[in-house]
VOFI-418695 format. One record per residue: z, y, x of N, C-alpha, C in turn. Coordinates in steps of 0.05 Angstrom, whole numbers, plus 5000, padded with zeros to 4 digits. Layout:
// VOFI-418695
{site {Z Y X} {Z Y X} {Z Y X}}
...
// end
This chain:
// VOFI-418695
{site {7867 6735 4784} {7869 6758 4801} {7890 6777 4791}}
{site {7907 6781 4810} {7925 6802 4802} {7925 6827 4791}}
{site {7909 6835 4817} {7906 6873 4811} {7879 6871 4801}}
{site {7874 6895 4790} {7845 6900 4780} {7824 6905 4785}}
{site {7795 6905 4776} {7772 6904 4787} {7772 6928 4804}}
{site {7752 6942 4832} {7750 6960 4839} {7731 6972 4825}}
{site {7732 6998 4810} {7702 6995 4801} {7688 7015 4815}}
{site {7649 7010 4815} {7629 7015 4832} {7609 7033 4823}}
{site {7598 7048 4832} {7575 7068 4822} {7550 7066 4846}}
{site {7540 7067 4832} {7513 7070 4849} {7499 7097 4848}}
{site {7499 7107 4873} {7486 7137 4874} {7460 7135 4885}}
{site {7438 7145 4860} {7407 7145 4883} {7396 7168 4871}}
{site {7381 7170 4881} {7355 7197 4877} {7335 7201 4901}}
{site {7321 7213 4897} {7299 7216 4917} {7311 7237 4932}}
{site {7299 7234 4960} {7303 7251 4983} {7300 7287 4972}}
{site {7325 7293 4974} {7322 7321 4971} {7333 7325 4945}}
{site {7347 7302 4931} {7347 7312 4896} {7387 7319 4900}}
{site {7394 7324 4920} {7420 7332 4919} {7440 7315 4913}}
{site {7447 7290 4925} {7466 7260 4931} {7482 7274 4949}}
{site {7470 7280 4969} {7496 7296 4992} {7513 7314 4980}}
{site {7499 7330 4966} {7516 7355 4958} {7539 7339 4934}}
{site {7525 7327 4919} {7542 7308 4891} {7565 7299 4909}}
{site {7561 7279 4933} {7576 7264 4952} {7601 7276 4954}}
{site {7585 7311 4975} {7609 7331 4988} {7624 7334 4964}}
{site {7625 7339 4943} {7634 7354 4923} {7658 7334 4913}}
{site {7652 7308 4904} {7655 7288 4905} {7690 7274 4921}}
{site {7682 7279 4951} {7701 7283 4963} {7718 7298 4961}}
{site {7716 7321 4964} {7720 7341 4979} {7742 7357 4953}}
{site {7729 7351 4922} {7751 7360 4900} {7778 7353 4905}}
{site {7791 7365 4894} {7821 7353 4891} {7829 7339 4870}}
{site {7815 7315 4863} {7814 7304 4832} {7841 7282 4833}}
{site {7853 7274 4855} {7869 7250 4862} {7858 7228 4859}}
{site {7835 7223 4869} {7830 7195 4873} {7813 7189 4897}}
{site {7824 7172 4901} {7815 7151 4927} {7791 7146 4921}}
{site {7771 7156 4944} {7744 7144 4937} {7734 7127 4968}}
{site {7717 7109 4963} {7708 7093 4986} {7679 7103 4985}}
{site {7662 7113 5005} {7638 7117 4998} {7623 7100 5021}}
{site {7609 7082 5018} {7595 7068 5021} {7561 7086 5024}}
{site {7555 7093 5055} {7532 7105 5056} {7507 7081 5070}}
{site {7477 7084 5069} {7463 7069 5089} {7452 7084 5105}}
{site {7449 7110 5108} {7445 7127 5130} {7477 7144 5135}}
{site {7506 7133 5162} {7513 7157 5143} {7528 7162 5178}}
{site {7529 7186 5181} {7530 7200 5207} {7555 7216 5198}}
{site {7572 7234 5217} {7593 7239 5214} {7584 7274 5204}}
{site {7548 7276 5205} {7544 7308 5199} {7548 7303 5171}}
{site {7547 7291 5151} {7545 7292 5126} {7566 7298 5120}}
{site {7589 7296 5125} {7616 7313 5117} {7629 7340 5136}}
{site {7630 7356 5115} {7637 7376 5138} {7668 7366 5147}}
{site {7667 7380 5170} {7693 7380 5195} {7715 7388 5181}}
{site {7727 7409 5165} {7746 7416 5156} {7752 7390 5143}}
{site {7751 7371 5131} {7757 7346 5108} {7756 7318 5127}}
{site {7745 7321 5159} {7748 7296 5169} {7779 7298 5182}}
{site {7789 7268 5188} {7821 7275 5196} {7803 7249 5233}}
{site {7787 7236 5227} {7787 7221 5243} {7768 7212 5249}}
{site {7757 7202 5273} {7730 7190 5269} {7738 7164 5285}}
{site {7734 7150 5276} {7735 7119 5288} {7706 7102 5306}}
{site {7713 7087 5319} {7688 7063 5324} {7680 7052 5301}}
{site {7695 7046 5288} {7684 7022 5270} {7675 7043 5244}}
{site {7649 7060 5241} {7645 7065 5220} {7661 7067 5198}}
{site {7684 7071 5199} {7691 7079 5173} {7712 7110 5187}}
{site {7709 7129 5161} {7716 7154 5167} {7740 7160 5149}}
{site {7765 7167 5151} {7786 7172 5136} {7784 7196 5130}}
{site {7784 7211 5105} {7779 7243 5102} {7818 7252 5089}}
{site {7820 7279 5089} {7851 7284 5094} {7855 7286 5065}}
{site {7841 7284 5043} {7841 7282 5018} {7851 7245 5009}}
{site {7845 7232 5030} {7852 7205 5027} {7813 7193 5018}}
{site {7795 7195 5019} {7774 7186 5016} {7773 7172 5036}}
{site {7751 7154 5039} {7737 7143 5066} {7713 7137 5061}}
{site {7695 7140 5078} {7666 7134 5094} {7662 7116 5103}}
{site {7641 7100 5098} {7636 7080 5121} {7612 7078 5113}}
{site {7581 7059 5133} {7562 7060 5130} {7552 7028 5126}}
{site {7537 7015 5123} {7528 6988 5115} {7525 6980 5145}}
{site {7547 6970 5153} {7543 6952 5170} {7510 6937 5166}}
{site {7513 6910 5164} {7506 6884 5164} {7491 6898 5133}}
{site {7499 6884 5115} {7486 6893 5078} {7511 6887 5071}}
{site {7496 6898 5044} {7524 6914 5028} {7548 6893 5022}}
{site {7540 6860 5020} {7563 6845 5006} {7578 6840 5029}}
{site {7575 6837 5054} {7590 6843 5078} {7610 6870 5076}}
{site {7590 6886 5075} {7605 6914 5076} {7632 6914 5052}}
{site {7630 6913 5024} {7643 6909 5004} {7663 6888 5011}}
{site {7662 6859 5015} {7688 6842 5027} {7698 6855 5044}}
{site {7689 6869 5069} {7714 6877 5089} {7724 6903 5079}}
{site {7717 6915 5063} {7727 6941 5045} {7755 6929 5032}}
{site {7744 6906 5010} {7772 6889 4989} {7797 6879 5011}}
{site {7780 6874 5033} {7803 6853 5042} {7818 6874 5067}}
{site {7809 6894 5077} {7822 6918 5081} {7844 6935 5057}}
{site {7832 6942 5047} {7847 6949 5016} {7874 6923 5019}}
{site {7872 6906 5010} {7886 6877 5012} {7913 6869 5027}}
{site {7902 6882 5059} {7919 6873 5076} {7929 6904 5076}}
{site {7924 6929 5060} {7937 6960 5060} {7925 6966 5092}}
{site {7905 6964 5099} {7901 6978 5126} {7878 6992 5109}}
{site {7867 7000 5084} {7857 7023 5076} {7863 7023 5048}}
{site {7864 7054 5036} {7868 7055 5008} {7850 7070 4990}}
{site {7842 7049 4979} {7827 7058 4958} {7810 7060 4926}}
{site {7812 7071 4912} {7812 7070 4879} {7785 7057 4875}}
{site {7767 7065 4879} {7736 7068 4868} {7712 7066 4894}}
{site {7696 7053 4893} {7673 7058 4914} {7655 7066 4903}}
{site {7636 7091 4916} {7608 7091 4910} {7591 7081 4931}}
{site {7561 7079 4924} {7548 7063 4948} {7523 7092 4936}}
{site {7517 7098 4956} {7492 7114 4965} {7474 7102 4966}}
{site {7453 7106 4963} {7428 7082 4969} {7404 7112 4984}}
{site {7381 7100 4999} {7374 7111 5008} {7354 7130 4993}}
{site {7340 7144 4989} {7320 7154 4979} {7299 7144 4962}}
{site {7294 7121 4988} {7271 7101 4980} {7282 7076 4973}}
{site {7307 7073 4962} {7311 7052 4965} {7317 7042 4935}}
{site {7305 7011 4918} {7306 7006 4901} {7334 7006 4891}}
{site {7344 7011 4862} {7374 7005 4859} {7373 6972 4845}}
{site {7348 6965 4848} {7361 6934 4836} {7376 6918 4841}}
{site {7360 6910 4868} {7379 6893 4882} {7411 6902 4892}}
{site {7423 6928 4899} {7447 6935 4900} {7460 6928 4875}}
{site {7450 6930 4849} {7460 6919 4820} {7468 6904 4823}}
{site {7449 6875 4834} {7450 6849 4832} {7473 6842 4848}}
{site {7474 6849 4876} {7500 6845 4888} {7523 6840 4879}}
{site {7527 6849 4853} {7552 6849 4836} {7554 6833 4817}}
{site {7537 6816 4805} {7539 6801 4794} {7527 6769 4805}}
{site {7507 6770 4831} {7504 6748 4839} {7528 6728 4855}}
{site {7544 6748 4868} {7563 6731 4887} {7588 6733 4867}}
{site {7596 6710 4874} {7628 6700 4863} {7647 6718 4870}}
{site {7658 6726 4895} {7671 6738 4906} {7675 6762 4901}}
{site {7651 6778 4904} {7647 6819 4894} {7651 6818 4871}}
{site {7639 6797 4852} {7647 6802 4822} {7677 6794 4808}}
{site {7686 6777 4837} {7713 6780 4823} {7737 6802 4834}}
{site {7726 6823 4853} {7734 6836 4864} {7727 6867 4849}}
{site {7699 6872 4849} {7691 6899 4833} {7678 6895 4809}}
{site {7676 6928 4801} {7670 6925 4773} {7638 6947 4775}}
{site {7625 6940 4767} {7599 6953 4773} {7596 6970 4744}}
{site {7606 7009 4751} {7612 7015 4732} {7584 7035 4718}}
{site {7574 7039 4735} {7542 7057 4730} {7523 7065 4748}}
{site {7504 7071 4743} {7475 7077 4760} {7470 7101 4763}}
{site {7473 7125 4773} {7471 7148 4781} {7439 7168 4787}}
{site {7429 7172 4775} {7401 7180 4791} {7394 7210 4783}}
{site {7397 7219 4809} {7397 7258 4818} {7366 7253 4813}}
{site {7353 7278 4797} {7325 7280 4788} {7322 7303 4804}}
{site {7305 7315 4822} {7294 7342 4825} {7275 7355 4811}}
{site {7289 7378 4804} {7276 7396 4775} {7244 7399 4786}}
{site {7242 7409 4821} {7218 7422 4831} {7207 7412 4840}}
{site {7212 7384 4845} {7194 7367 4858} {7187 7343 4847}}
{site {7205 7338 4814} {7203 7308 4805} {7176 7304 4796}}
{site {7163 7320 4783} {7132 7316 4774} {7116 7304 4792}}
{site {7124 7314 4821} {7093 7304 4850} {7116 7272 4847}}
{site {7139 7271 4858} {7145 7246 4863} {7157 7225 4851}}
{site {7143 7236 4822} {7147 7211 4798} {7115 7210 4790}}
{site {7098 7216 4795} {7066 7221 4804} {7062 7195 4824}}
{site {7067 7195 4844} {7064 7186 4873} {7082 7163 4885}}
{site {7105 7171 4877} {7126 7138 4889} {7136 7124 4862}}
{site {7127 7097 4862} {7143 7084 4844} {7181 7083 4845}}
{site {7187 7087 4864} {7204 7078 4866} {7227 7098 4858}}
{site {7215 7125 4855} {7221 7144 4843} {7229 7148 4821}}
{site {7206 7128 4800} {7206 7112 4781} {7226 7100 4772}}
{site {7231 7073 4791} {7250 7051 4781} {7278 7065 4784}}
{site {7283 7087 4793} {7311 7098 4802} {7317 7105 4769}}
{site {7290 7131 4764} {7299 7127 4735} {7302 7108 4711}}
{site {7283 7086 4716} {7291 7073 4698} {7314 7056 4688}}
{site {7325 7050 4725} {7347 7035 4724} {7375 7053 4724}}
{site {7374 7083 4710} {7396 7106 4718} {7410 7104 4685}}
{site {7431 7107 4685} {7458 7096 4664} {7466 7133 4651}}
{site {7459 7150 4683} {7465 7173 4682} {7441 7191 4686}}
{site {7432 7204 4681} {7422 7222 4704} {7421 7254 4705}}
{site {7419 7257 4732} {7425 7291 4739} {7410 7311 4745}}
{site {7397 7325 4732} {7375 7344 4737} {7386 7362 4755}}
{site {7382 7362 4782} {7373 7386 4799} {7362 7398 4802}}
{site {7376 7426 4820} {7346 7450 4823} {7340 7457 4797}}
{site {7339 7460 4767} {7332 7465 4749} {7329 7504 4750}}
{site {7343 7513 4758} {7340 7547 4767} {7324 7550 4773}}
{site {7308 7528 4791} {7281 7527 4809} {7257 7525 4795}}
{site {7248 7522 4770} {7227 7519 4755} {7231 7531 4728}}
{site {7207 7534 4721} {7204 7552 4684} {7220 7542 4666}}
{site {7233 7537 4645} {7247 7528 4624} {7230 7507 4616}}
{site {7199 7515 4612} {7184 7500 4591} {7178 7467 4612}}
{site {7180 7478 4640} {7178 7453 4654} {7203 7434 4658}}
{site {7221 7440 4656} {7243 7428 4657} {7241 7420 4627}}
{site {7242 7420 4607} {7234 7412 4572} {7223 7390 4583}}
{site {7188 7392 4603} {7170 7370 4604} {7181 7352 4622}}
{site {7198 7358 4632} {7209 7335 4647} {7227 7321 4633}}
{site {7247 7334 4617} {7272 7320 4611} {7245 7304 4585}}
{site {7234 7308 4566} {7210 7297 4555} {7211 7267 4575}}
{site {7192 7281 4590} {7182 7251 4610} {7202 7226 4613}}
{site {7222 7244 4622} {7242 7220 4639} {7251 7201 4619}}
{site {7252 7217 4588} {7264 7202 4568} {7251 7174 4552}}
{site {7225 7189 4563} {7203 7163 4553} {7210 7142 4568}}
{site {7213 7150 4596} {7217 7122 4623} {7245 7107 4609}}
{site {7271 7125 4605} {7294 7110 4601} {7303 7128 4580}}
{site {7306 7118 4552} {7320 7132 4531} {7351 7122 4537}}
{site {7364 7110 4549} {7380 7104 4552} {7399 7126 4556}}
{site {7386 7130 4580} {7407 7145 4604} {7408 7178 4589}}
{site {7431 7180 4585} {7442 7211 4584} {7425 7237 4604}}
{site {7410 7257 4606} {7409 7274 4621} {7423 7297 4615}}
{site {7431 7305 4643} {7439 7346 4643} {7432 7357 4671}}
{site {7440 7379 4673} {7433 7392 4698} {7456 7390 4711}}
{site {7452 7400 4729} {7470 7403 4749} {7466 7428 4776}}
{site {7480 7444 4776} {7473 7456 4802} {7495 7451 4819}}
{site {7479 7452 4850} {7498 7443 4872} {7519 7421 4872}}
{site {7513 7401 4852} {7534 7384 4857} {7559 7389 4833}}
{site {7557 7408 4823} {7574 7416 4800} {7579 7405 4785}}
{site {7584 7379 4791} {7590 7360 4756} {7619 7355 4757}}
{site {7636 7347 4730} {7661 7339 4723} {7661 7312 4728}}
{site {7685 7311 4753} {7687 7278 4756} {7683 7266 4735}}
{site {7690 7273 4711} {7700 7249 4677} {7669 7241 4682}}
{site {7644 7259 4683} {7618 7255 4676} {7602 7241 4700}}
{site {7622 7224 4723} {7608 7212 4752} {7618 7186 4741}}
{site {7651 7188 4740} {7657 7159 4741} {7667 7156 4710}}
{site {7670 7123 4718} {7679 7112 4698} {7668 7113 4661}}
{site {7637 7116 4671} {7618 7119 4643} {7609 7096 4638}}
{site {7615 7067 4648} {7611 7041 4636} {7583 7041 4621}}
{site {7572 7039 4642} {7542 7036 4645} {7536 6997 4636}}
{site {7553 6986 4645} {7547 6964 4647} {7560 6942 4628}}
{site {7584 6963 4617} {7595 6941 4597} {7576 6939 4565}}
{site {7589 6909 4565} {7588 6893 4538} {7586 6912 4519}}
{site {7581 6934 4516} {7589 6951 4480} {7578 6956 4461}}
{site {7589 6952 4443} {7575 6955 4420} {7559 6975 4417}}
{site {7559 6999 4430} {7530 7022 4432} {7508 7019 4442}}
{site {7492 7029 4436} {7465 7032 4442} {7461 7052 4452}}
{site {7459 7072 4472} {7465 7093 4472} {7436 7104 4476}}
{site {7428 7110 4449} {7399 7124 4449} {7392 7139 4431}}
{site {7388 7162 4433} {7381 7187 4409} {7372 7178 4388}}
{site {7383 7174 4366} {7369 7157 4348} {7337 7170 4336}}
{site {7343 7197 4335} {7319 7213 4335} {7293 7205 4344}}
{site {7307 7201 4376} {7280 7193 4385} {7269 7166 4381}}
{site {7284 7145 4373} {7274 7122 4364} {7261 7118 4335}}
{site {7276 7136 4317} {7258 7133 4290} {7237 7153 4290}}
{site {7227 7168 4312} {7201 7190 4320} {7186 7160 4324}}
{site {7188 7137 4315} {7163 7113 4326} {7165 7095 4338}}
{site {7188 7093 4359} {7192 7084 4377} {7193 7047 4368}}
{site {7188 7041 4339} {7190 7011 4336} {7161 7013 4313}}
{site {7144 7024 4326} {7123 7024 4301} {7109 7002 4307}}
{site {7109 6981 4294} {7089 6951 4317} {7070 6952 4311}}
{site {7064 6970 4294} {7030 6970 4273} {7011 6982 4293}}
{site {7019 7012 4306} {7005 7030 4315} {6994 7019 4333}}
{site {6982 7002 4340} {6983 6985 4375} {6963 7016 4390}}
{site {6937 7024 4370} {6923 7038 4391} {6936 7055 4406}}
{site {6960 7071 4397} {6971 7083 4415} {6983 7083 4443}}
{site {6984 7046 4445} {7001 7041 4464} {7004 7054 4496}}
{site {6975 7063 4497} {6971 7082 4520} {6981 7093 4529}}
{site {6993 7112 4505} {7008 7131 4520} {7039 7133 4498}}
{site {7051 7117 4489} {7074 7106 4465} {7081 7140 4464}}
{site {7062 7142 4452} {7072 7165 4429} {7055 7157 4409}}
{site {7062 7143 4385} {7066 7139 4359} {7067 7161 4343}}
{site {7093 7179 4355} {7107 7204 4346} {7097 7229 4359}}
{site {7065 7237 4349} {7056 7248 4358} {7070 7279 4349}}
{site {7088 7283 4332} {7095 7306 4312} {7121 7323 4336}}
{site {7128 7304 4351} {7157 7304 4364} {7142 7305 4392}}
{site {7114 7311 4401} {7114 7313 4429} {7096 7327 4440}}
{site {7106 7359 4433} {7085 7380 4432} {7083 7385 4457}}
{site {7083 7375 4481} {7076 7386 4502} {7049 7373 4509}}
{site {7027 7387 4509} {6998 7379 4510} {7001 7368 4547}}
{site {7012 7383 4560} {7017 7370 4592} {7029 7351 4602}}
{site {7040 7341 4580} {7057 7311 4590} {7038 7291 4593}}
{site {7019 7303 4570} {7006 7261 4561} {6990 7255 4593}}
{site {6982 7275 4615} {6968 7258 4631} {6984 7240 4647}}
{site {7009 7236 4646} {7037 7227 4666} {7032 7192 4646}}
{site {7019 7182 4643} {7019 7158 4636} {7036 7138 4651}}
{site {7066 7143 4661} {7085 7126 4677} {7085 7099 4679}}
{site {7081 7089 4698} {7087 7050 4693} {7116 7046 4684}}
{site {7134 7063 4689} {7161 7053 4682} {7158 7073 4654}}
{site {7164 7050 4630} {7161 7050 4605} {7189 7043 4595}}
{site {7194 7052 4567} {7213 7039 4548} {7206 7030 4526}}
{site {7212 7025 4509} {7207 7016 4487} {7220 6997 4469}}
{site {7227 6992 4434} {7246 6986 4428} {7235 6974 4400}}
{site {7260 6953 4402} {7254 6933 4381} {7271 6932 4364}}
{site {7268 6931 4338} {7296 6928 4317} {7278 6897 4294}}
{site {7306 6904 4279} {7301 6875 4266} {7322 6876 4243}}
{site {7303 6876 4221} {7333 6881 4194} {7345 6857 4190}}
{site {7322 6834 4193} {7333 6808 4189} {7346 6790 4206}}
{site {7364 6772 4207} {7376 6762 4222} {7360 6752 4247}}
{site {7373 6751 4279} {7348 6735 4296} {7361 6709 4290}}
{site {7350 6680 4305} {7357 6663 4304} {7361 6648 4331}}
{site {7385 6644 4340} {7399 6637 4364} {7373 6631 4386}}
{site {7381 6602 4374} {7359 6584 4394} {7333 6593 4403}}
{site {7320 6612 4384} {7295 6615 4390} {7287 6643 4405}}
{site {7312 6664 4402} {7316 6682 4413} {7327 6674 4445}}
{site {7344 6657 4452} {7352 6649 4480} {7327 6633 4496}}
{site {7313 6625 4480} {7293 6605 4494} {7269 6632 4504}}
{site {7267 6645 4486} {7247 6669 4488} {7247 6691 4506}}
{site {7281 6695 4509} {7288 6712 4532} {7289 6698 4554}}
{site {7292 6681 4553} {7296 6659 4576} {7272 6657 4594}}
{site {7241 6654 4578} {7219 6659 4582} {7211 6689 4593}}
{site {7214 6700 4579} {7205 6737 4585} {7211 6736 4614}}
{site {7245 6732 4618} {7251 6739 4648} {7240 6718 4666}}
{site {7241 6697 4662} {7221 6683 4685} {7208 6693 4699}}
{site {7179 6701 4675} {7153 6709 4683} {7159 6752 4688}}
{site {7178 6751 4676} {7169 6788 4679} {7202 6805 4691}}
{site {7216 6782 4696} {7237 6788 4701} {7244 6815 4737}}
{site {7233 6811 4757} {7224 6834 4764} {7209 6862 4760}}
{site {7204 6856 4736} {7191 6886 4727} {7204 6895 4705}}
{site {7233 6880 4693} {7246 6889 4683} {7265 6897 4698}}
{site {7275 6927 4688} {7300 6938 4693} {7329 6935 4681}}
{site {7320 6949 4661} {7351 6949 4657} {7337 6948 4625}}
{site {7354 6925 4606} {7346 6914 4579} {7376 6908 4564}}
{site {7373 6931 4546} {7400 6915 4517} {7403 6917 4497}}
{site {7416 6906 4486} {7407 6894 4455} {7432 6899 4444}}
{site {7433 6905 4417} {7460 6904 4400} {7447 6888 4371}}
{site {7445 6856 4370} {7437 6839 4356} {7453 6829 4329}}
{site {7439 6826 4311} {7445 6816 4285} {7439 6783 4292}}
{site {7460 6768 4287} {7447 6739 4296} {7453 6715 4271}}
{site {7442 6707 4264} {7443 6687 4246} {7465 6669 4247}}
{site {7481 6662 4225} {7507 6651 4224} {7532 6665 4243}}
{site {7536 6684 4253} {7553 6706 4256} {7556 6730 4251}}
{site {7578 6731 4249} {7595 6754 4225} {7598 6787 4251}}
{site {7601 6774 4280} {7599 6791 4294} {7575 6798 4308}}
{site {7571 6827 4313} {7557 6838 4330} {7548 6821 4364}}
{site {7527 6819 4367} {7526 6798 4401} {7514 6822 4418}}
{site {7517 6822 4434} {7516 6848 4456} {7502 6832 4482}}
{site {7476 6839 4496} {7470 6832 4506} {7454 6854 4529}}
{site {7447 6854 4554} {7448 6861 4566} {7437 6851 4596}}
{site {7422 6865 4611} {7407 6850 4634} {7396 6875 4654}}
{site {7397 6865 4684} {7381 6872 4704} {7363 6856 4717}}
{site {7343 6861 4717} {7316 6844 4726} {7319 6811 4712}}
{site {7323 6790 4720} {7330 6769 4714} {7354 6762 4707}}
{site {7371 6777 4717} {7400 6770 4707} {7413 6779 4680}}
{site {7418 6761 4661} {7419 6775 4640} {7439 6764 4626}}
{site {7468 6781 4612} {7497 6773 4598} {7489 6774 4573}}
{site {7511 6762 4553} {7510 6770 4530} {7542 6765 4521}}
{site {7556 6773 4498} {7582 6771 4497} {7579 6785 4462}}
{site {7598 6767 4445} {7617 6773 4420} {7617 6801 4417}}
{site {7609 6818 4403} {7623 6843 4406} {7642 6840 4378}}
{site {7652 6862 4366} {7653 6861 4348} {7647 6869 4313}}
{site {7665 6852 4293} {7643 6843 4264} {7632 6871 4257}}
{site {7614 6852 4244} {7599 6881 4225} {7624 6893 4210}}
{site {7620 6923 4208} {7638 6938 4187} {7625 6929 4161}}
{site {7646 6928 4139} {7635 6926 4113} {7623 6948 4102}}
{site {7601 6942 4090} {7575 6963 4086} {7559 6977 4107}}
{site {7552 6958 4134} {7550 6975 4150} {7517 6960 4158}}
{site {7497 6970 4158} {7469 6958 4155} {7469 6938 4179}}
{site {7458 6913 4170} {7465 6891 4204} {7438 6884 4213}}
{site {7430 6921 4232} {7404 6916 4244} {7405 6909 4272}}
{site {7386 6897 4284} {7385 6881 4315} {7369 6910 4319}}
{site {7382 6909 4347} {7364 6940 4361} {7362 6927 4388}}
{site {7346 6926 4405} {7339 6924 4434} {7319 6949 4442}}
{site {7325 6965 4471} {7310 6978 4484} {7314 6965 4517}}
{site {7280 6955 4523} {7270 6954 4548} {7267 6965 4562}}
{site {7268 6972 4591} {7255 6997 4605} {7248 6973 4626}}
{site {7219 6979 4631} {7200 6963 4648} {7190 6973 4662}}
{site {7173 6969 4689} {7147 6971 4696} {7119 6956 4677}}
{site {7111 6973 4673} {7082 6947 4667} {7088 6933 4642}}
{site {7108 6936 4628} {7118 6911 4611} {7096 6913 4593}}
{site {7086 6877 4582} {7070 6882 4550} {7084 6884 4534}}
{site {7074 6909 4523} {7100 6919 4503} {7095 6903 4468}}
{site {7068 6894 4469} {7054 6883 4451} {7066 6845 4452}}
{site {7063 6836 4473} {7074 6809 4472} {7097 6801 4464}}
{site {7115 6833 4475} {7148 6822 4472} {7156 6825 4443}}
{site {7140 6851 4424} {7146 6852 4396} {7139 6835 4387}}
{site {7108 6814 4391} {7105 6796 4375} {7123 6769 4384}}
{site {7128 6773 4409} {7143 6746 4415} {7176 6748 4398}}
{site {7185 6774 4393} {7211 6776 4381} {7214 6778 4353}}
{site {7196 6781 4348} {7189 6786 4314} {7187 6752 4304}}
{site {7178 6734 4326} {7180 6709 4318} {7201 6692 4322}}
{site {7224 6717 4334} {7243 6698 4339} {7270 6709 4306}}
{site {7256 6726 4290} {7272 6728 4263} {7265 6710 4248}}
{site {7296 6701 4234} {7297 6684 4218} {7277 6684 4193}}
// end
């Protein structure tokens, strides 16, 4: 392939957590770049009139900034080929796509899109997971919709809204909560859409890297204690680090949890084992990765997965003097958090 990947973001949040406003803002900056936004509800009210230059039949909207609109035809891998191959033939221009997803709508499968078909993956680059939190409403509908849930667990980023809108100490118990679901993902606030492009795009959510990107804090607060099992209820281990007596009744199905390993794993028995996990649990995993010590290599192995689909790649060698520990964090529904440590603990040399 000649020219280079397009790369892709996925924007979700629950109804009301401020995607439109991120969107408008989004557009509407003067950052110089071409954006394609890919909506599934998307009507010509969502952009204001000053920024449209045109409105067309065919769903797609040219804005005078050079952006464009369009809505999911057919589904998204339809939508995305006639985007490339427009791009292609220069009857549209454009740098980057985001894809909106609806409210209720899972981000897994839009993930998967990008790595199941031949074509999109040799076309885009699927660069992160986006998920707008509402400061004032996330408690009832991380309570009540799972799917609310899986947004955070499967989010690379995420964006606290509305935070003006609630006490300090509640926003603490939230950013708390959400971290339990995904230590992964980075949180901040945000009002009205106010974020720095650098902090939307191009945060490589999805590459091969050698980071882990997780507070280390919060992982040596317990987070690999395999002994404690009675706690598992409610995985605070680190009871010292989670003074909010109001969190513990939020017992979330979407969990994290994390595995390390001083000693080398051992190939075969670690691939056969993951291999297994996702079979049987591979829809109730989200988003899972590993930065592994592996037996008989000198380099770092980087691995990485959504629901069943799962990479791994070379990273690179250990630095000299540099401790060669295996770290993995899961974020699940439901996951046995008990099966997978003893099943991985058996996979060290």
């Amino acid at each position: 392939m000649s020219q280079s990947l397009i790369p892709a973001t996925i924007l979700t949040g629950f109804l009301g957590s401020g995607k439109t406003t991120l969107l408008k803002r989004v557009l509407s900056e003067s950052h110089g770049q071409k954006i394609a936004v890919i909506e599934n509800e998307f009507g010509a009210e969502n952009i204001d009139n000053d920024i449209l230059v045109q409105d067309s039949s065919e769903q797609i909207i040219q804005l005078s900034n050079g952006c464009v609109c369009c809505s999911i035809r057919e589904d998204l891998r339809t939508t995305l080929s006639d985007l490339a191959e427009k791009k292609r033939k220069g009857e549209l221009d454009f740098d980057r796509v985001v894809i909106e997803t609806t409210g209720l709508a899972d981000p897994g499968p839009v993930a998967q899109t990008f790595f199941m078909d031949d074509e999109i993956a040799e076309t885009y680059l699927l660069d992160s997971i986006l998920t707008l939190v509402d400061a004032k409403h996330a408690d009832d509908q991380l309570d009540t919709r799972q799917e609310a849930r899986r947004q955070v667990g499967f989010a690379d980023q995420i964006f606290i809204s509305k935070t003006d809108l609630v006490a300090k100490d509640e926003v603490d118990a939230l950013i708390h909560r959400l971290k339990h679901m995904n230590p992964r993902a980075p949180q901040r606030p945000v009002h009205f859409g106010e974020v720095p492009i650098k902090e939307v795009f191009d945060l490589r959510g999805f590459n091969l890297n050698a980071k882990l990107d997780i507070d280390p804090e919060f992982l040596d607060a317990g987070g690999h204690d395999h002994h404690d099992h009675d706690h598992d209820h409610h995985d605070h281990e680190h009871g010292e680090h989670c003074d909010h007596p109001h969190h513990h009744h939020h017992d979330d199905d979407v969990k994290s949890f994390v595995f390390r390993a001083e000693r080398p794993l051992n190939p075969a028995k670690l691939e056969d084992f993951l291999g297994a996990i996702v079979q049987v649990y591979g829809p109730k995993m989200l988003r899972y990765k590993g930065v592994l010590h592996m037996q008989g290599s000198e380099r770092k192995v980087i691995f990485q997965g959504v629901h069943q689909l799962m990479g791994s790649d070379l990273g690179p060698k250990w630095a000299p003097g540099e401790k060669k520990v295996s770290k993995m964090v899961f974020i699940g529904i439901d996951l046995p958090k008990d099966i997978l440590l003893q099943g991985l603990e058996q996979c060290v040399s």
